[in-house]
N, C-alpha and C positions, 0 to 999 in steps of 0.2 A: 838590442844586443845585451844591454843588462839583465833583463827581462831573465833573456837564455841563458844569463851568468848565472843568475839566482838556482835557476831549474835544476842546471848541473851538479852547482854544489849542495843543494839540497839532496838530489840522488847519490852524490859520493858519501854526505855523510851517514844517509840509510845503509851503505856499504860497507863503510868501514863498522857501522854499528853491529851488522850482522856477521862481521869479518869475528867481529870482538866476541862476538856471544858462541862463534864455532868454535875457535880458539880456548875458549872456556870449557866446552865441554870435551875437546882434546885433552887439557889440562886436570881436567877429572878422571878422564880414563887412563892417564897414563902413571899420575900421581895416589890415586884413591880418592875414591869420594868423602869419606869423613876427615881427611888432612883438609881436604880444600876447604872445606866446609866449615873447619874449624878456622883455617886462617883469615878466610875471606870475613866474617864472623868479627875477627880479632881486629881487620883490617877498618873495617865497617864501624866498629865502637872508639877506635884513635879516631877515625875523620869525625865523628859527630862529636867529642872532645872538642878536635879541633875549630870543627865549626860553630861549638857554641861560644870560644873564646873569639875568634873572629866577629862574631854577631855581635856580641858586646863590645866589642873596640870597634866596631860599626855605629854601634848606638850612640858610645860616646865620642866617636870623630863629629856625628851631623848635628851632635847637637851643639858642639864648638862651631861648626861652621856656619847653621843656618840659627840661635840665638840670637844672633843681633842683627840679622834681615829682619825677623819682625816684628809687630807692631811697635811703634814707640812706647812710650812711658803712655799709661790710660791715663785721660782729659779731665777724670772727674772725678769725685770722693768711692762712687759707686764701683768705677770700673774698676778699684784701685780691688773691692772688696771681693770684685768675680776674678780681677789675676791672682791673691788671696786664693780663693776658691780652688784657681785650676794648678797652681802649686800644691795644694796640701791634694789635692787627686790626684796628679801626676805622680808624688809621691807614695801615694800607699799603693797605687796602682802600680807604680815603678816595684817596690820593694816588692810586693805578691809576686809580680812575672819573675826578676829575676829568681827567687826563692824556688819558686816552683820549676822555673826551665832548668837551673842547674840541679835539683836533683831530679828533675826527667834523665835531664845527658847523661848524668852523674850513676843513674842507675840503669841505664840502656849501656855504660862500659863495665861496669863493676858486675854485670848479672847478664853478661852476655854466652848465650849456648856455649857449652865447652861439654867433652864428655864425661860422660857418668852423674851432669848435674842434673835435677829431676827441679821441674816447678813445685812450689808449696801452694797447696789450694787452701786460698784464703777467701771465703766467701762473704764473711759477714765481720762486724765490730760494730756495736751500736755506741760504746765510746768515740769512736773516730768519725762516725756518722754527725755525731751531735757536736764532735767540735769543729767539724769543716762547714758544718750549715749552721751556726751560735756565729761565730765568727767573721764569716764572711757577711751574713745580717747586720752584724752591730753596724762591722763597719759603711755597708753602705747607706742604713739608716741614717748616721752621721754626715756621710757625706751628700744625702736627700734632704737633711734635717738644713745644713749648710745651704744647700743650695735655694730652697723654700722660704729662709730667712733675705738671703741678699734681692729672691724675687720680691718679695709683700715688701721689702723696700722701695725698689720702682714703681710699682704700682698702687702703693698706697697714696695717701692722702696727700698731696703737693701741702707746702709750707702757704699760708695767706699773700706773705708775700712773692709767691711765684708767678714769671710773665706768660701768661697764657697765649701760646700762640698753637693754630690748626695746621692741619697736615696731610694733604688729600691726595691718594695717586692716582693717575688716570692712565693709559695707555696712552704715551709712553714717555711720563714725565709730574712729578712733584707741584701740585698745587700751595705757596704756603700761605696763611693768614694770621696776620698783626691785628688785634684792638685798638681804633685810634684813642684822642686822648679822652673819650668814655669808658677807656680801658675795658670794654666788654662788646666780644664778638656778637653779631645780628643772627637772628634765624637765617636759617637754612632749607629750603623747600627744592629736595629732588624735582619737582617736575618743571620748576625757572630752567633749569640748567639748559645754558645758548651759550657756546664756544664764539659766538660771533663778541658780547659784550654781555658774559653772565655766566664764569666758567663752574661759580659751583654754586651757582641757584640762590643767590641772594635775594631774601624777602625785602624787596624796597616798601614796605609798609611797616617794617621794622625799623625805626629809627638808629640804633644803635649800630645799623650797618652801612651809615651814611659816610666814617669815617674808616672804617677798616681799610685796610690794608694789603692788596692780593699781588703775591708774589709769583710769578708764571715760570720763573726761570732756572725754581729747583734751589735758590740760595735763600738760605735759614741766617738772621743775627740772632745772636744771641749774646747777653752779656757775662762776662769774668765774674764767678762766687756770687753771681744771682739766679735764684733754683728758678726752673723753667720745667712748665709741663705742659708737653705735644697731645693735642687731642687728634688722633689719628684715626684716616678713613680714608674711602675708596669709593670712586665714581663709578667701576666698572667690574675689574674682578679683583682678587685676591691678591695685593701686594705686600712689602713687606718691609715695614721702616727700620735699615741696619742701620747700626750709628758701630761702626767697629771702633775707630775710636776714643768711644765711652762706652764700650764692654756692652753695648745695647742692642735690643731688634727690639719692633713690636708687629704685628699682622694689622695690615691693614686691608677691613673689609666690607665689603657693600651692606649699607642698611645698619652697620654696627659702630659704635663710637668706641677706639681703645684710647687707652691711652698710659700715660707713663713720666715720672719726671726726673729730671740730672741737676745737678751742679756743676757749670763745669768751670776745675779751675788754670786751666793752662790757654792763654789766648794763643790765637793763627801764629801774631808776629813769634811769639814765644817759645810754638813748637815749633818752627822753623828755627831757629838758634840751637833746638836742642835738636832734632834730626840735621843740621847742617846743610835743609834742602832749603832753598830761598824759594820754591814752588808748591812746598808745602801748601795742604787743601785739609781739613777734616771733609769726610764724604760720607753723603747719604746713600747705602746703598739697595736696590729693591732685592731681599733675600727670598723672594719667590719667584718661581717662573712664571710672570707673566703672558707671555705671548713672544709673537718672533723678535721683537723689538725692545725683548728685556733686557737684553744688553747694552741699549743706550738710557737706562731707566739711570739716570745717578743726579743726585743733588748735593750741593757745599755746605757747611756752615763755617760761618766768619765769627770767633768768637774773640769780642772786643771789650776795652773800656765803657764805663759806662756813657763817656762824655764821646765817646767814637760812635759807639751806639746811637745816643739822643742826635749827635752830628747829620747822622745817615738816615735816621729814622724824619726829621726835619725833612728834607727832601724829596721823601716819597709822597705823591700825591694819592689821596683814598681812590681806591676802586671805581667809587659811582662819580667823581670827579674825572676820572682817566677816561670813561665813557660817556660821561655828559658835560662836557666843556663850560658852555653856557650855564647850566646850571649848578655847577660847584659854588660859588659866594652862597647861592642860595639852602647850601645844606642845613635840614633844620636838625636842632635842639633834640635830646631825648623830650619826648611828650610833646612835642608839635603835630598837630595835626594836619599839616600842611606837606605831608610823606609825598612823595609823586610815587604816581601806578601805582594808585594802589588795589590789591586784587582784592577782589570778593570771597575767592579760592579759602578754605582755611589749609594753613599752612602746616604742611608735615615737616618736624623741625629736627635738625640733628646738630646740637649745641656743644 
């Protein structure tokens, strides 16, 4: 029944349309065709007045209303420098549109057809050429030049003392890895890789991977004003570590190591205080499409005290411990030669 309601009024409004456009041309053969033409004309440049000052008090109703839905305050020194960023572009961008829309409207009312007026054929000005493309260069340069700075920041050299942890996606879910206290990650050999007990191909003839740390469940710590850099990668295809945030992403991709590092300084408990949401989450999220299941692709970070951190970190037991029961006491030393399985294979490594 609705179905047939739709159909109906969709053919009434064809009607009345075509009602309107016959009545139009009644209205030109009874009044003249250059009266109408002139007023319809006149009519036509009020409404696009009117609708550019509309459009404007539209822009600035949504940005009163949806400004403080979102994102919070950014997590870290870096994100603070890309809100920075999208402020001062919002800005020159804001002031160009406007500029330019009202005197588009501004001269589609003032130089609207009226009789006796003739166009002026302006074909060329190499002044006005040179300063609409001078200009509009600088500024983007600027804002390219901005933006190139805040990236070679992420991506540059992490601080000595940064905690190195890894960050693998898989279909359809966040691998993460901690350094135990040799504080440095073990090889990595793609063709170990066993979802049964060896999700990201751990070389157990690597000593240094006796204590790591492998996280299955997508949750990142991290600790408060201590810089951290994610070495990020991909078991499978093309994913994409969002840290919204901390104003972050990076690609993460098979066979390739990226990576990237933050400070971050507002912990979980803290942004919940300041968003008012006692469920507050920072979230990992995968900014690529994945596959059908990339919508469940999302990981946390809990960003704590150092002493809530060490608290938490105490209780996780290594990797090759959670797999081999029996033989955890047994975990050797960096430089023990006494590694189990160990393969003959030489190891393809991604560190």
């Amino acid at each position: 029944m609705s179905v047939f309601i739709i159909i109906t009024l969709i053919i009434l409004v064809f009607i009345i349309i075509y009602q309107i456009g016959k009545a139009s041309e009644y209205a030109v053969v009874i009044r003249g065709e250059e009266k109408v033409k002139t007023q319809t004309n006149r009519a036509i440049a009020i409404l696009l007045v009117v609708m550019f000052l509309l459009g404007m008090w539209g822009i600035w109703k949504c940005n009163e209303l949806f400004q403080d839905r979102l994102l919070p305050v950014a997590a870290c020194k870096t994100g603070e420098n890309y809100d920075m960023m999208f402020k001062v572009t919002l800005i020159v961008t804001g002031i160009v549109f406007f500029l330019t829309q009202a005197v588009l409207f501004w001269f589609c009312f003032k130089y609207q057809a009226k009789e006796k007026r003739t166009a002026f054929y302006f074909p060329h000005n190499n002044k006005l050429e040179i300063i609409w493309t001078t200009i509009p260069a600088i500024a983007m340069a600027i804002l390219v030049a901005i933006g190139l700075r805040n990236w070679f920041d992420v991506t540059s050299v992490a601080p000595p003392e940064a905690t190195v942890i890894e960050i693998v996606g898989k279909q359809f879910n966040w691998l993460i890895r901690y350094p135990g206290k040799d504080n440095e990650l073990g090889k990595r050999d793609f063709r170990k890789i066993n979802d049964a007990n060896n999700v990201l191909g751990l070389d157990w003839s690597d000593p240094h991977n006796m204590d790591d740390v492998i996280m299955q469940n997508g949750e990142l710590h991290v600790v408060v004003n201590r810089p951290v850099k994610l070495l990020i990668g991909s078991r499978d295809v093309i994913h994409d570590v969002g840290l919204p945030h901390f104003r972050l992403k990076m690609d993460a991709v098979p066979g390739i190591t990226t990576t990237l590092w933050f400070t971050p300084s507002i912990t979980t408990d803290s942004m919940k205080s300041i968003t008012h949401n006692p469920d507050f989450v920072y979230e990992i999220a995968c900014d690529q499409l994945c596959g059908k299941g990339h919508y469940s692709m999302r990981g946390t970070i809990i960003v704590q005290t150092q002493q809530e951190y060490d608290k938490w970190f105490a209780t996780q037991p290594s990797y090759y411990a959670s797999n081999n029961p029996s033989a955890a006491p047994a975990a050797p030393a960096a430089g023990d030669n006494a590694a189990p399985k160990k393969d003959s294979v030489k190891a393809v490594t991604m560190k």
